[in-house]
N, C-alpha and C positions, 0 to 999 in steps of 0.2 A: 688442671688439678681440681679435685673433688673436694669439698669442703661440706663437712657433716655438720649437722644442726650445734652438737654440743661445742663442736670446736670452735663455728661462730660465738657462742656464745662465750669461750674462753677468752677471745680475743675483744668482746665486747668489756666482761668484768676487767681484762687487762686495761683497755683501753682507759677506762674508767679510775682504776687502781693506780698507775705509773703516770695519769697525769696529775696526781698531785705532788709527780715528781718531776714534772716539765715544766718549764720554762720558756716564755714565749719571747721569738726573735722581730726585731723591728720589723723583718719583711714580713711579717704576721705568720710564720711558718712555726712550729712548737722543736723544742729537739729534746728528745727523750736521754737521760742519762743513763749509757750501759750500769754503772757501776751499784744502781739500785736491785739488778738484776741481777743473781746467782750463778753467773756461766763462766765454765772452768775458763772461756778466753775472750773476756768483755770485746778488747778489740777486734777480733773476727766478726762480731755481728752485726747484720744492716737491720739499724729501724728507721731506714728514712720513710718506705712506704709507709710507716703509721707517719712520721713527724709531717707528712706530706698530706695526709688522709685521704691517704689512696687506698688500693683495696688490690687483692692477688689476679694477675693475668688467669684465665681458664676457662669453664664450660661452665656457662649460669642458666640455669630454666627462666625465662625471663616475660613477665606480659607487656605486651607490644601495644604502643599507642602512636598512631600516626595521628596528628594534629589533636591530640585531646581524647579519641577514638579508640576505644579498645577493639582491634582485628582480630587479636589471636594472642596464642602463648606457645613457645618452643623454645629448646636448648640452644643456646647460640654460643661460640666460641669471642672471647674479648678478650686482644691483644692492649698493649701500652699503646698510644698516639704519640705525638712529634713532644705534646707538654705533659709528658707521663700519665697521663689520664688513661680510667677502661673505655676504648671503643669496641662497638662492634663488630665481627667479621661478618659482613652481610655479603650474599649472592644474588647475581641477575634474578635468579627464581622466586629470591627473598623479595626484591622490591616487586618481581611482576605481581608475587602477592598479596603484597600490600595496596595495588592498583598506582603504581609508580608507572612513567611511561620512559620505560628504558631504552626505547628506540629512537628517541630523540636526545637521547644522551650519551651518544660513542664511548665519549671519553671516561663513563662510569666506569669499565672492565682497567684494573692493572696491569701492567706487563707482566706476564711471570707471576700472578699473584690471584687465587681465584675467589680475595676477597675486592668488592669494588669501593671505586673511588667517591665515597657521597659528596666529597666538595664539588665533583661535576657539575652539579646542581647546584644552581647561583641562587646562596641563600638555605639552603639545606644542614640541618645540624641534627645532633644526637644526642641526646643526655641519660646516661643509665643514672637511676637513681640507686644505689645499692642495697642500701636498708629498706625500700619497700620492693626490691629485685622489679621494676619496671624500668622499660627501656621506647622513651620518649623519642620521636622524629618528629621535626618538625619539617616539611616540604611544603615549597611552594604550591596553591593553587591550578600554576597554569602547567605542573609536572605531573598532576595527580591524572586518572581516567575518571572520567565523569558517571562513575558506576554509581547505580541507586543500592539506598545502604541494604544492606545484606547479602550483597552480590557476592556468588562463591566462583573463581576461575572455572571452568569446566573441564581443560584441561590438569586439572589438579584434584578433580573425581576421584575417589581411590572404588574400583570396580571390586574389591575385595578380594578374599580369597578362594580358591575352589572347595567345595564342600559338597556334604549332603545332609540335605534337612528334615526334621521333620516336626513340624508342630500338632498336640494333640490337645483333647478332653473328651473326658465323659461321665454321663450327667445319669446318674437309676434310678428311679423309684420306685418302692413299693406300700400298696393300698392293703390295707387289712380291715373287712366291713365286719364291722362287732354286732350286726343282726345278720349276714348269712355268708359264711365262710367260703359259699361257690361263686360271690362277687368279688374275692380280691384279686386285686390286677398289681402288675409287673411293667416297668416301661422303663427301655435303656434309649441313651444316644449316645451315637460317638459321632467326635470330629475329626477328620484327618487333614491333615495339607502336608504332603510330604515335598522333596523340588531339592533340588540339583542346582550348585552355582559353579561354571563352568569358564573361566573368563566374566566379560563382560556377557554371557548367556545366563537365563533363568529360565528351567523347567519350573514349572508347578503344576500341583495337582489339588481339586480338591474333590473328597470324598466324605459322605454322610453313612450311618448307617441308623435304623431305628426299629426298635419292634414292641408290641405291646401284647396286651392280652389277643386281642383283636385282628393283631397283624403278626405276623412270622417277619424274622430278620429280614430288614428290606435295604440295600445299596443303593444308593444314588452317588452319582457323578454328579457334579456341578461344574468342572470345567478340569482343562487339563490344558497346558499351552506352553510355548517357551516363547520369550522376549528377550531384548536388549534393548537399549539406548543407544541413540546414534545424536554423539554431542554434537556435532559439526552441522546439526539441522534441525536441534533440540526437540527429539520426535522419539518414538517406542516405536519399535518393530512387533509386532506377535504374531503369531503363528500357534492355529491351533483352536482351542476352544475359549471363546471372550464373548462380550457384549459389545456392539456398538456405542458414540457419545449419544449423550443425549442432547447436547447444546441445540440441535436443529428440529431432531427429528425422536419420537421417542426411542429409547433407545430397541433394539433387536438382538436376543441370542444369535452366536452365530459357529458354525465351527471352519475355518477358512485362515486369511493372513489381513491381517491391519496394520498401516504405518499413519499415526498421529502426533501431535504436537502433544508434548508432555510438557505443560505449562510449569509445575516445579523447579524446571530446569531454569526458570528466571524471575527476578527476583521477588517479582508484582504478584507471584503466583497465586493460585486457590486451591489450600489441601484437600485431598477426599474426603469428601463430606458422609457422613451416614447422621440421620436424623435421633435426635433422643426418643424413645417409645415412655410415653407416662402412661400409667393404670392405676385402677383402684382394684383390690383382692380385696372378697368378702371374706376370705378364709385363707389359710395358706393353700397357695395354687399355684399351678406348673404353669409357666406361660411360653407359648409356643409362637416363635414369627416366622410367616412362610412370606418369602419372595419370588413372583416369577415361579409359583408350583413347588418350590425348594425350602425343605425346612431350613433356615439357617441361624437359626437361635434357640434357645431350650436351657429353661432355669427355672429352680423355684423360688416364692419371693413369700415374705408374710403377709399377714392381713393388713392391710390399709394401702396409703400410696405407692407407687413404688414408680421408681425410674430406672431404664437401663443407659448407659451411657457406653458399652465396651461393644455396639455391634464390629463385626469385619467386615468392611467394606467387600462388595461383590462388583464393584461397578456396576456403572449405568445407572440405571433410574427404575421403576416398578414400586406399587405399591408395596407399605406391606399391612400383611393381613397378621394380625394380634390374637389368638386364640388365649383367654384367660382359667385353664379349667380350674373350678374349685374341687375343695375337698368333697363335697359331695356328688362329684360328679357333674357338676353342671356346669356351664362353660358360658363365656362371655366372649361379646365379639367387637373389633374397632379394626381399623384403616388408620394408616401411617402417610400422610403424605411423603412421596420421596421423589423431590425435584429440586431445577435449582435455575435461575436465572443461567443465557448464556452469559459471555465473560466480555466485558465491554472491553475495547482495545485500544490504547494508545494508536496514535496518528502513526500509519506505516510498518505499523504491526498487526502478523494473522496468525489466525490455527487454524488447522485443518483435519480432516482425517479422510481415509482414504480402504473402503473394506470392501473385501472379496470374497463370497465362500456359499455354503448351505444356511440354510434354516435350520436352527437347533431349537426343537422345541422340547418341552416338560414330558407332554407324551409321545411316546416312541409310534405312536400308530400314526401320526399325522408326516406327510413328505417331508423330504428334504429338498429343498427347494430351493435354488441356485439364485444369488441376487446379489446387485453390487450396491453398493453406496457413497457418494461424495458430499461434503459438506466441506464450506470455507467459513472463518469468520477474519474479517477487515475493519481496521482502526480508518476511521477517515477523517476527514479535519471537522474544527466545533465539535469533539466530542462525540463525534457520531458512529455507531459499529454498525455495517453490512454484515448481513451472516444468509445463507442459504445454502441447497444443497438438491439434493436428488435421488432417488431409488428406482432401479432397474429390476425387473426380472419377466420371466418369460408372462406370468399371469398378474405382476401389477407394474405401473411410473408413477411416481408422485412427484412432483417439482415443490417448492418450498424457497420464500424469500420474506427476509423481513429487517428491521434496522431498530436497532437499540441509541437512545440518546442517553447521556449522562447530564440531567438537568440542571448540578451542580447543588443547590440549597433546596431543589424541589423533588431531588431523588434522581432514582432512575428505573426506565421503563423501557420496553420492547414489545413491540407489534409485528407479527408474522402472520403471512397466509400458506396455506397447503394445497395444490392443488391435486388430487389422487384418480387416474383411472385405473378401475380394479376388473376383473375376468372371475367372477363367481366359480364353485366347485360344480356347478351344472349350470355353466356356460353363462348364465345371464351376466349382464357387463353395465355396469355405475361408472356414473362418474360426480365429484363431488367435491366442496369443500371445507376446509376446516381452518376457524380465524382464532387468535390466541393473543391473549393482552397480561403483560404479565410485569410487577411495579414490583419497587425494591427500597427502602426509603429508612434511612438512620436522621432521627433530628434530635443530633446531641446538644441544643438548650435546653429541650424537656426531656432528655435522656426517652424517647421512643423509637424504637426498631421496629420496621413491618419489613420482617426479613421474608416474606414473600405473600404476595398477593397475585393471584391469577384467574382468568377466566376464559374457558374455551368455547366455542361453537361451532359445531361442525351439522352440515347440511345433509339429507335424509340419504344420499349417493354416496357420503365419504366412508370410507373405510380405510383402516391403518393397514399396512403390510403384514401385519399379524392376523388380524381379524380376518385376511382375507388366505396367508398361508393356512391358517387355521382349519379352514374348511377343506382343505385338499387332504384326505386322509386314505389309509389300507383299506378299510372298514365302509361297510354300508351307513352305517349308526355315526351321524355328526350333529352333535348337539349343537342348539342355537345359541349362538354367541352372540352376549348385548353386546353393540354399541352406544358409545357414550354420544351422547346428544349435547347436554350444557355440563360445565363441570365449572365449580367455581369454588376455591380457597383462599384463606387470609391467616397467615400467621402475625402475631404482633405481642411485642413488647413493652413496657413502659415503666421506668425506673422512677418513683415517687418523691426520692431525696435518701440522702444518708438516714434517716431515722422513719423513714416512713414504707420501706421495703419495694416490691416492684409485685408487678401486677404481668399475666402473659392471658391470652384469647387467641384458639387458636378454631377454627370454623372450614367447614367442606360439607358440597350438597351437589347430589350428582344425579341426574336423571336420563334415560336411554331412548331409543329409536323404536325398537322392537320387543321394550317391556315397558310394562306397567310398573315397574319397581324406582323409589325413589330411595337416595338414603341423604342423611343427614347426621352429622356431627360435629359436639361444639364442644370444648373446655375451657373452662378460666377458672385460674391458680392466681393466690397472691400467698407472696414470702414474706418474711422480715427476723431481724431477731433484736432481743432487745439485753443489753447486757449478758449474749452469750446462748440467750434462751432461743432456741430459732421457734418457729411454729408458720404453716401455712394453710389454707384452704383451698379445696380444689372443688370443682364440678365440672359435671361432665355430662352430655348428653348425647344420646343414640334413637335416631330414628329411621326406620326401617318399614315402607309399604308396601304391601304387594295385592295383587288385583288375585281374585280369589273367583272360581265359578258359582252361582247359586239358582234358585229356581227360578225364581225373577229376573234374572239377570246377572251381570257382571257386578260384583260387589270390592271395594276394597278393605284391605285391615291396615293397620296403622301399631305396630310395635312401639313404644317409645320406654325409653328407659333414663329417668332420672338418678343422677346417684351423685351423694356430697360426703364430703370426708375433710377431717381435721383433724393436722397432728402437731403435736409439740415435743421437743427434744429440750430437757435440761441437764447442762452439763454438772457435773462436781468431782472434787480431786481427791485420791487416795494415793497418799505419798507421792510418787510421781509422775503417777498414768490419771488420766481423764477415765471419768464411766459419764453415759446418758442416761439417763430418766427419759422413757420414751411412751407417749402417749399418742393413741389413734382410734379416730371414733367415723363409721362411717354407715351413708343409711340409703336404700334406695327404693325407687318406687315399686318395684318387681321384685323385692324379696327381703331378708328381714335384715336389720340394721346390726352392726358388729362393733364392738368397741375392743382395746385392749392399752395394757400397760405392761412395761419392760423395761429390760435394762441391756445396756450393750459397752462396746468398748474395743480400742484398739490396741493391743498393749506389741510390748517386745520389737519395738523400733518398726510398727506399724504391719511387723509377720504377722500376729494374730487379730483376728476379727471374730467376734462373739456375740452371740444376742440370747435371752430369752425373755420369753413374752406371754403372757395370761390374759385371756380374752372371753368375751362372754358374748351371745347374740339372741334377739330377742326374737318371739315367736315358737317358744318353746324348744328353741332348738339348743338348747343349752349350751356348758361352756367349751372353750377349745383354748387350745396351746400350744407352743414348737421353742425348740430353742435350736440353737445352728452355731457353725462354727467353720472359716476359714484359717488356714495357716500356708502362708507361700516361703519358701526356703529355697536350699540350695539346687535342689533338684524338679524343685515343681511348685506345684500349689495343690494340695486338698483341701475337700469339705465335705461336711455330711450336718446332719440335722435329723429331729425327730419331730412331731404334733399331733395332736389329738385334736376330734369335735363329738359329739354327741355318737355320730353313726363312724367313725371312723378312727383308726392310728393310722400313722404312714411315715415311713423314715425316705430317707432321700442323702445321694452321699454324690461326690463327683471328685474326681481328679484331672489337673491339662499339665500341661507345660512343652518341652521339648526337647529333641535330643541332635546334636550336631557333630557328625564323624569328619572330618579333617587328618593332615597330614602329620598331626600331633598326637592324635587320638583321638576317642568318643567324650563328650562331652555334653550331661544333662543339663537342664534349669528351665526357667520360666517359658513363657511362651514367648514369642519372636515376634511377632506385630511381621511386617511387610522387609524392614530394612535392621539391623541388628549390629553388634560389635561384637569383638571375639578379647576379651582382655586377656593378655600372657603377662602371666608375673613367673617366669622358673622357680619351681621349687619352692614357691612362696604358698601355702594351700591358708583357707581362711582369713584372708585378706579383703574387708568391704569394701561394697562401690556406694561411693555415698548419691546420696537419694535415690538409689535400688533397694526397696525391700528384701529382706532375704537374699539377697542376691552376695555371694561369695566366690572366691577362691577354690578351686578343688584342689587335693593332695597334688595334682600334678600343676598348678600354679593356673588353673584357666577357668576364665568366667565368663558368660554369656549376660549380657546388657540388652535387652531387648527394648522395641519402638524408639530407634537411633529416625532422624530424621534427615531422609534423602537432600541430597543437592544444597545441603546447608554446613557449617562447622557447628561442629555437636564435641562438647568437653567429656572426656570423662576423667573422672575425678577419684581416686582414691580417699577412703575417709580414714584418713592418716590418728583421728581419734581414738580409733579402735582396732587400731592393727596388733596383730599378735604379738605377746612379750619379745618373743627373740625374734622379729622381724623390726627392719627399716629400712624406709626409701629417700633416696635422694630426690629422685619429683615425683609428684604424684599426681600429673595431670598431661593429659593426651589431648590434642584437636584430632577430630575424623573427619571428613567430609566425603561422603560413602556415592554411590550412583543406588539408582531406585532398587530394591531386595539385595543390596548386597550384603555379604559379610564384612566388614571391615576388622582387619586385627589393631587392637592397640597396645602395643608393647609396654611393659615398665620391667625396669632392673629392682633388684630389694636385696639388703645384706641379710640372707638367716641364716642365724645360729646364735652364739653367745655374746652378751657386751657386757663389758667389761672398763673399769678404771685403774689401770695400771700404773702404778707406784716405780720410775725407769731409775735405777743409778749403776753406777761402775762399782768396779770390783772394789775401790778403794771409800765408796760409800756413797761418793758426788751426785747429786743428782743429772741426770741427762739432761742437757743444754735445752733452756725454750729455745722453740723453730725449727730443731732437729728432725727429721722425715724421719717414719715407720715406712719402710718397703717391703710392701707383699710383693715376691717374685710370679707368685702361681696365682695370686688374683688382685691387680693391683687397682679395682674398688675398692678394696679397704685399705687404701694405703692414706695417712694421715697424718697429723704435724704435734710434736712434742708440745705443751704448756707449762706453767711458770710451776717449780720446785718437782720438774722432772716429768707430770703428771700428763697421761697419754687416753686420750678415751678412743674406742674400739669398737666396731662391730661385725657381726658376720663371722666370727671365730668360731675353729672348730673347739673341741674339748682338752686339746692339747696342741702343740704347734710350735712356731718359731718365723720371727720374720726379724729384718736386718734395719737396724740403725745408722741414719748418714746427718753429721754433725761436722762443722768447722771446714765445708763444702766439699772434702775429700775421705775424710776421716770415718770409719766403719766400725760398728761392733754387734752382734748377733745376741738376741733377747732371744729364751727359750722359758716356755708357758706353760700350764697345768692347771686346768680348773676344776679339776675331780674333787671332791670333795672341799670346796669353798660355797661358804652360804654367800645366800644373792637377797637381796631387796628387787621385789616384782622383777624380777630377772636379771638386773642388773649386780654384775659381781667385782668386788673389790679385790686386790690383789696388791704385791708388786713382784720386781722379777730383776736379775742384773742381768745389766747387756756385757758381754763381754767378748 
């Protein structure tokens, strides 16, 4: 039996009401007098479950806590036990996922009954609490599995459903030069990733397109491939076009078949990493990040700091290169480090990966060149990880071995060497080494992270698999290719105290074999905010030499570029939305200093996003401006914006999101991240998911939840606050636990249509008996239990109707309904009706 929110609460005001007409029995049990009670036949009715304070046998959505623990939340069915009490009906499946070990307890399964026996378990009890709907296990320690906490079954993976997908954006601008109209420029991007979920299969594909003044519509592939997971050896299969790990070895495009350890799949794991990209804009500029030759980033940002935090992961490793262009066309340039310590292992545990295929390079002129690769990584005892590996192909081997310790209070670090024979593209043959020392270290008394520190050297003979595929091309013309010689970086952070903000430095200087060019770059940023007001400074440095010809000699130049910046964000309230007061001042040694102020804001439950900004910059280059604007809804996200500077206008506008066709229908909204949900509500359309922006309901009752997280339980949650007038749900909360890119659907029921408080009595005037059942024959969701002086609450009604009354546990009479023309308070409509 179903019991709707009001109803409870009827029987709570009852509950409340008739005991001040109870009287309490020596055995401390209450017993309620019928005769307080207006029912045509006092004696027919049981209220011992109140006098007993029990509560109706049925289906409760219940959250589960084993030992203290919240696991999870589902619909559980609770029958009466031996002392009238609600227990639960639980299943084998139920406690295996709760990490119960049911194999050592036969005698759990009932005869004939497929709910099990928890007294099996010596010491095992239940207690549902009713009124905060949790339902408490308490099990012994030595019944539980020794699972570390977060651990999700693997066979309880939901691979989702088959579909086809597709996630998009695209980003235009256009320049309009206010001195010579034959310099405006035009410049679009699109992103594609379209993919296929077929079973436990994932096609994907990604594709780029881009053009500007300068270039004509240009495509790029970036990869195309299909995978699964294979739990039973918690590994990804793919096939197709990917990148190699980078834990050993850097990593290599490739287009061929890979089976690796997909660490996700347990519990210790380490998500995809993609690093933050921070800048300073002198002006409002397009900033461009190419990885691996591959644009795969493109946005515009205003003047002063700016952070991206939403890269998509491409795997593997590779720098990235930052292009910053300003509004006057001049462009700014910096280096992303993007790497990451290998993954230290528990004693008896490894990863491995195992790859077969060509060389997939950026330019199509260069071979394809056949090569395999093995890497393993091993937990050994003290703390200690083995990791090594190997590369095969006709023109290079490199072997690779090295060992990571976990220090324990003093960090941790890893040392590896490379050893590489390479076969040049005219024949001449190296050989060489390359040594790598790379620390990792959180010291949470002084709140500091050097969430990476590394330093490589490699010998005048090494060469990477790349560097040396590289050289095998169609073409006569092969450009020389640096080798890195020392390469050294330090990220670090350092938290100052609750009131004194945190401070990051973040350092890389790299120098080659076969050039003269050195570079160098440094940043450090401190934050804080103080009663609300944030503000931070940053700087940042670029140096850049290169060995030049001259008549006397070999001469060098030395680029360097200072640049500091400061901004302050003050918040203040208008009725019930936040706006910022925003401030940013920045100045550099190569070019003239920029200031501005603005205002911005998030309004409509976080949909829209808004700024404009008035800026001014010194060196006569007068003032400039832009204001901008996002809004993410049901079907997508837009934006667009406009700015000015002295020589220039430019607007800029972009739309993403996605569209997914299934066995229900097509279905728009946001963009999808990797792993996603597919929410079914029938018939329910405008229904939110809370903490989803924008994110709704369609007419046909279905909503798309994007960046659901793999191999984990992910809730989603209905925000029952703001559900539409004539909609309600019995629960409004789902567990998923998806495998990597799936779709997962997560179902919910919702009564729409009309509610209603109906006034029940007989033909002779009586009111209809409290406790008497409402039966819907044709949808017995709405079916529900009479309240005191006859009074019935309803939902999901159509606009007219009939359903049957059972009183006096045999006895029938048929209510017929009409709400055409009755006024409703916010929906809800008053009425009454005889049953007869």
């Amino acid at each position: 039996m179903k019991l709707n929110k009001i109803f409870l609460g009827l029987l709570l005001y009852l509950g409340y009401t008739t005991a001040l007409y109870a009287e309490e029995k020596p055995d401390d049990t209450v017993y309620f007098d019928p005769d307080f009670l207006e029912l045509p036949n006092k004696d027919s009715v049981d209220l011992s479950q109140f006098e007993n304070d029990e509560q109706l046998a049925g289906d409760y959505y219940v959250d589960i806590y084993v030992n203290t623990n919240l696991i999870g939340a589902k619909s559980l069915k609770f029958d009466k036990d031996s002392n009238n009490k609600l227990a639960p009906c639980l299943s084998l499946n139920d406690l295996k996922e709760f990490g119960i070990k049911v194999n050592d307890y036969p005698e759990l399964q009932h005869s004939g009954s497929h709910c099990i026996n928890l007294a099996a378990i010596p010491d095992a009890k239940s207690d549902f609490e009713f009124g905060s709907q949790r339902l408490y296990l308490s099990i012994p320690q030595i019944a539980l599995d020794r699972n570390p906490r977060g651990y999700v079954d693997l066979a309880n993976i939901d691979n989702g459903i088959n579909a086809l997908l597709l996630n998009y954006s695209y980003n235009g601008s256009k320049n309009y030069d206010r001195k010579n109209n034959d310099s405006d420029s035009t410049s679009h991007y699109v992103n594609l990733r379209p993919g296929i979920n077929l079973g436990a299969w994932r096609l994907r594909n990604y594709t780029t397109w881009s053009s500007n003044n300068d270039q004509s519509g240009k495509w790029d592939t970036i990869y195309t491939y299909a995978s699964r997971g294979i739990n039973s050896i918690k590994s990804q299969l793919t096939l197709g076009d990917s990148v190699s790990p980078s834990m050993v070895f850097d990593s290599v495009p490739f287009r061929g078949a890979q089976l690796a350890t997909d660490d996700d799949m347990s519990p210790e794991s380490l998500h995809g990493y993609a690093p933050v990209v921070r800048g300073i804009a002198r002006s409002n500029a397009q900033v461009t990040i190419r990885q691996n030759g591959y644009i795969i980033y493109q946005t515009e940002v205003a003047a002063g700091p700016f952070e991206i935090t939403d890269l998509y992961p491409t795997g593997g490793s590779g720098d990235l290169h930052v292009t910053i262009k300003e509004s006057n066309g001049s462009e700014q340039y910096q280096i992303v480090p993007f790497a990451s310590l290998p993954v230290l292992q528990r004693e008896g545990y490894f990863s491995y990966s195992v790859t077969g295929g060509e060389y997939r390079a950026y330019d199509n002129s260069i071979d394809k060149t056949k090569f395999g690769q093995f890497t393993l990584i091993y937990g050994l005892p003290y703390g200690i990880t083995a990791y090594g590996g190997s590369q095969v192909s006709e023109h290079y081997q490199s072997y690779s071995i090295g060992a990571g310790q976990n220090l324990g209070r003093f960090g941790a670090l890893s040392i590896d060497v490379t050893h590489a024979n390479s076969t040049l593209s005219n024949d001449v043959k190296e050989k060489g080494q390359s040594y790598r020392f790379r620390y990792n270290k959180n010291i949470n008394d002084i709140g500091t992270n050097i969430a990476l520190a590394g330093y490589r050297y490699s010998t005048k003979g090494f060469y990477s698999l790349a560097e040396v595929f590289d050289g095998y091309r169609d073409t006569n013309y092969a450009p020389e290719i640096e080798r890195r010689r020392n390469r050294g970086e330090i990220t670090l952070s350092q938290n100052l105290g609750d009131s004194f903000g945190s401070i990051s430095v973040g350092y890389i200087n790299e120098d080659y074999w076969n050039s003269d060019r050195k570079t160098q770059s440094a940043t450090v940023g401190y934050n804080n905010s103080w009663q609300g007001v944030s503000y931070s400074l940053n700087y940042t440095y670029n140096k850049n030499t290169n060995s030049y010809s001259y008549r006397s000699g070999s001469r060098s130049k030395s680029e360097d570029d200072h640049q500091l910046a400061l901004s302050v964000s003050v918040p203040f309230s208008v009725f019930d939305d936040t706006f910022y007061y925003n401030f940013n001042s920045s100045s550099s040694s190569n070019s003239a200093s920029t200031g501005s102020i603005g205002l911005s804001a998030s309004q409509l439950n976080n949909r829209l996003n808004w700024s404009v900004q008035q800026g001014f910059t010194t060196r006569d280059q007068g003032t400039n401006g832009n204001m901008n604007a996002s809004y993410k809804g049901q079907y997508g996200e837009v934006s667009g914006g406009s700015g000015y500077s002295k020589d220039s206008y430019n607007l800029y506008y972009g739309v993403n999101g996605s569209l997914v066709a299934h066995s229900g229908g097509l279905v728009l909204g946001q963009q999808l991240g990797e792993t996603a949900a597919l929410v079914e509500i029938p018939d329910a359309g405008d229904v939110p998911i809370l903490n989803q922006a924008g994110v709704t309901t369609n007419n046909q009752g279905y909503a798309l939840v994007p960046y659901v997280t793999a191999y984990r339980k992910n809730m989603i949650d209905i925000d029952t606050s703001a559900l539409p007038e004539n909609t309600e749900m019995d629960l409004s909360s789902r567990s998923v636990s998806p495998s990597r890119g799936a779709l997962v659907k997560a179902s919910f029921t919702a009564n729409v249509g009309y509610r209603a408080i109906m006034l029940l009595t007989f033909t002779d005037g009586k009111p209809v008996p409290f406790g008497a059942q409402a039966i819907f024959n044709d949808n017995p969701q709405l079916n529900s239990m009479v309240g005191n002086d006859g009074e019935i609450y309803l939902s999901g009604l159509a606009e007219n109707g009939n359903f049957i009354i059972q009183y006096n546990d045999k006895q029938q009479c048929q209510v017929n309904y009409n709400l055409a023309g009755i006024s409703n308070y916010m929906g809800l409509y008053k009425t009454a009706a005889v049953c007869r």
